[in-house]
C-alpha positions in Angstrom: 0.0 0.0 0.0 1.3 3.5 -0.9 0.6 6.4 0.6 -0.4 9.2 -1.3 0.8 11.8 1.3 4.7 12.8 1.7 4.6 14.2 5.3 3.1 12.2 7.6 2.7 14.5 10.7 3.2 13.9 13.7 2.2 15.4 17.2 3.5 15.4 20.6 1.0 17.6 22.2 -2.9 18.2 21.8 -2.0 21.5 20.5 -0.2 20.2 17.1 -3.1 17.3 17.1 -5.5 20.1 16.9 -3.2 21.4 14.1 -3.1 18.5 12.2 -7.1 18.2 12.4 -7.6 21.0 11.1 -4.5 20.4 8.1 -5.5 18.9 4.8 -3.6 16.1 5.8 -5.3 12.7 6.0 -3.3 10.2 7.8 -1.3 11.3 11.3 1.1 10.1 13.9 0.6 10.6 17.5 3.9 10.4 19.5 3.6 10.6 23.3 0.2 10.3 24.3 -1.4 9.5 27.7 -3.8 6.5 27.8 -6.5 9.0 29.3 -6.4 10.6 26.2 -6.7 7.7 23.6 -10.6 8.3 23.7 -10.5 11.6 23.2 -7.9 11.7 20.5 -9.4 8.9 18.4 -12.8 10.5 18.7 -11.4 13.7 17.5 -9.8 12.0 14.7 -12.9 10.4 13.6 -15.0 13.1 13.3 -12.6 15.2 11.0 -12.1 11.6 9.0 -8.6 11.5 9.8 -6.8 8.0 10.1 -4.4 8.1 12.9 -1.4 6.1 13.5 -0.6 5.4 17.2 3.1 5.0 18.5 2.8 2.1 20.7 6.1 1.9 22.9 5.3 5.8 23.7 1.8 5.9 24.9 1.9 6.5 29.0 0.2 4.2 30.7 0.2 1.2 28.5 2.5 -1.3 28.4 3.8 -2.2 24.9 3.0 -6.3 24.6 0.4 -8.5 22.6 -2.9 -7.6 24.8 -1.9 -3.9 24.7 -1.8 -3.7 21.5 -4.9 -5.9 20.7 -6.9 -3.2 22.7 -5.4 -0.4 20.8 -7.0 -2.2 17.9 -10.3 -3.6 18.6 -11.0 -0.3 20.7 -9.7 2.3 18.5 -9.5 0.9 15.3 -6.2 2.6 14.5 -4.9 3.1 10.7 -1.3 2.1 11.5 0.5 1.5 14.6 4.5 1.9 15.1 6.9 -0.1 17.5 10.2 -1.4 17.8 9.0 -4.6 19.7 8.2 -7.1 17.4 5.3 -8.4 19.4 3.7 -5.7 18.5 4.2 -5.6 14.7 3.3 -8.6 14.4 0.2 -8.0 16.3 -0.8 -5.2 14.8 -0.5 -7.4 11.5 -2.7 -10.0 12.5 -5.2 -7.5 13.5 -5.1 -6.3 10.0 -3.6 -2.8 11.1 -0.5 -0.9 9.3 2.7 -2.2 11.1 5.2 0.3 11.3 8.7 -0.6 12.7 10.9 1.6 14.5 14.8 1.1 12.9 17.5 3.3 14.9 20.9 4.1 12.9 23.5 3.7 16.0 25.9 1.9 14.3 26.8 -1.2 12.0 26.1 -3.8 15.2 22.7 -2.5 15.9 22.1 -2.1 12.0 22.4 -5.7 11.3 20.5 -6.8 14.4 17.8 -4.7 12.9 18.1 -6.2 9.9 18.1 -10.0 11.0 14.8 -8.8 13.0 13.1 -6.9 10.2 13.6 -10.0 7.9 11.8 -12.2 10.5 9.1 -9.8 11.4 8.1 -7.8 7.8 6.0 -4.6 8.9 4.7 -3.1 6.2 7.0 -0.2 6.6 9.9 0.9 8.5 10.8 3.8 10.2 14.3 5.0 9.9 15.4 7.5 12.9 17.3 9.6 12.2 16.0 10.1 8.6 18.8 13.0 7.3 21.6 9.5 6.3 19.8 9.3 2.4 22.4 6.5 1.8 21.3 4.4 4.6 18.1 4.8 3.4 18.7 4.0 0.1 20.8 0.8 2.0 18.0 -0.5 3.8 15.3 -0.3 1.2 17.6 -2.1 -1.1 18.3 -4.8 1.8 15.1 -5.5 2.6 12.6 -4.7 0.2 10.2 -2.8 2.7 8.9 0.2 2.2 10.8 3.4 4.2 9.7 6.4 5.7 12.4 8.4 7.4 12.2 10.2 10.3 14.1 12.3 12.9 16.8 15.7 12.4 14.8 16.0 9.2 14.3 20.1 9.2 14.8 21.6 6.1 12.5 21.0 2.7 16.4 19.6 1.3 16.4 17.1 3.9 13.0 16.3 3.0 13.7 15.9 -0.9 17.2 14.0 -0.2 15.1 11.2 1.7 12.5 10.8 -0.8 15.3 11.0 -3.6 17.0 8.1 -1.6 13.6 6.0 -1.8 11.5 7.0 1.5 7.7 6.2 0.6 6.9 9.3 3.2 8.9 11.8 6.0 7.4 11.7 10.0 8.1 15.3 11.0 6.9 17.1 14.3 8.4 20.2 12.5 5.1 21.9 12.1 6.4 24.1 9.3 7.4 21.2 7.4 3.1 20.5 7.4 2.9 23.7 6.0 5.2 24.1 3.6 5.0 20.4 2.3 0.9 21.8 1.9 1.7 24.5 0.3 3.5 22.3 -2.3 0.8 20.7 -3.8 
């Protein structure tokens, strides 16, 4: 599945949620998020038909395993769902929910462990953090054949263009004038 949208934004507060509802953009992340406000949020979300994508391990209050996650879904009915627990993807998966896993660039060690795990688990995408290494990008598409978004020290519109150049399906940006101006674009 592609996604039509190049930004996918994302919010860490209600105030940039707010933002994002009222944005022309469909599909959204919610980073930190309290599990008081999961009601709320998705509610929101519904009303202004926006598909929300829920990162898992960062939701306070709710602890990132199989049952977790199975709530998330059968209660919320999220679009997509991100992690770097496997557990997770996979669950989300078998719920029939967009898997999104979490890839860190540290260094070569922790590249290839991610690798060996991404080859056993197959989200639909993967999030590479930090998103501004277009080569690794371009690395770990070719590697594994899943589709990228990149995310993290992405703030200019270059950065932007040298990820999607590199192969990324979409950028996750909390820089709120990256929504804008990635808008304005179209």
């Amino acid at each position: 599945m592609a996604f039509s949208q190049k930004i996918l934004p994302a919010s860490v507060n209600m105030k940039e949620f707010e933002r994002f509802l009222k944005s022309d953009y469909e599909i959204g992340i919610f980073l930190e998020l309290h599990i008081s406000q999961l009601k709320y949020v998705a509610a929101m979300a519904k009303a202004e038909g926006k598909k929300m994508i829920y990162h898992v391990d960062l939701i306070q209050g709710l602890k990132s395993d199989d049952y977790a996650t199975e709530y998330l879904c059968q209660e919320y009915q999220p679009f997509g769902l991100i992690s770097t627990k496997t557990n997770v993807i996979q669950k989300a998966k078998q719920k029939g929910v967009v898997s999104i896993q979490r890839m860190f660039l540290i260094d070569s060690h922790a590249l290839e462990k991610s690798y060996k795990l991404i080859e056993r688990t197959k989200p639909d995408y993967i999030e590479v953090l930090p998103g501004i290494a277009p080569w690794m990008i371009t690395e770990v598409k070719e590697r594994l054949g899943i589709p990228i978004f990149a995310g993290g020290l992405i703030r200019t519109r270059e950065d932007v263009e040298k990820a999607l150049k590199a192969g990324a399906e979409g950028i996750t940006t909390s820089d709120t004038e990256l929504w804008e101006a990635f808008l304005e674009k179209k």
